[in-house]
C-alpha atoms as a printed R data frame, in Angstrom:
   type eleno elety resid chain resno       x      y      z
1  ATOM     1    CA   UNK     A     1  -7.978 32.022 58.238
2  ATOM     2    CA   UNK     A     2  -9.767 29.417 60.451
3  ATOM     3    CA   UNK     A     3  -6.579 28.908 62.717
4  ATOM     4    CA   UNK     A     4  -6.674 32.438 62.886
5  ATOM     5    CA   UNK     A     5 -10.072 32.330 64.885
6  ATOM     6    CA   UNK     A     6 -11.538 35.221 62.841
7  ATOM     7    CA   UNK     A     7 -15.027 35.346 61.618
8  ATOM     8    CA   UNK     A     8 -15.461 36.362 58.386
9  ATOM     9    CA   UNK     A     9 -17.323 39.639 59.418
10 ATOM    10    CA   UNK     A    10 -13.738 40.680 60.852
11 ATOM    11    CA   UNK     A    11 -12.144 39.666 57.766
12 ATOM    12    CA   UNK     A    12 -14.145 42.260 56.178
13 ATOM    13    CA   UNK     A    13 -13.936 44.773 58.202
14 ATOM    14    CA   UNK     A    14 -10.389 44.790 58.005
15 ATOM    15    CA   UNK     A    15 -10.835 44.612 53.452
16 ATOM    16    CA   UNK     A    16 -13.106 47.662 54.432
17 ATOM    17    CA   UNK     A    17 -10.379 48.955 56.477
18 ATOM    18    CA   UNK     A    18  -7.600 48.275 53.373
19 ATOM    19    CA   UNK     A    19  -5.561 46.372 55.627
20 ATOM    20    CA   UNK     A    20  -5.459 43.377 53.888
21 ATOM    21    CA   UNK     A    21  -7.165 43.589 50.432
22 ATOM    22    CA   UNK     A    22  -5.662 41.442 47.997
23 ATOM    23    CA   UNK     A    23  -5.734 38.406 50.540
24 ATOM    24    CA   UNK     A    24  -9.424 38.566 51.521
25 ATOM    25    CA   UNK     A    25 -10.510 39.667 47.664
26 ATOM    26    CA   UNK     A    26  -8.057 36.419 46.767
27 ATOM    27    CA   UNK     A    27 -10.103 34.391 49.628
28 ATOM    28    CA   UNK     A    28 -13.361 35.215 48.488
């Protein structure tokens, strides 16, 4: 996610969001 350039409160915005939840749960 770092090359990304996202923080991590984007990150969960988007788990909020249910765009991406089994990578950020996995990340975590």
């Amino acid at each position: 996610y770092r090359r990304f350039g996202l923080s991590r409160n984007k990150l969960r915005e988007l788990a909020m969001n249910g765009d991406v939840p089994g990578l950020v749960k996995s990340s975590w």
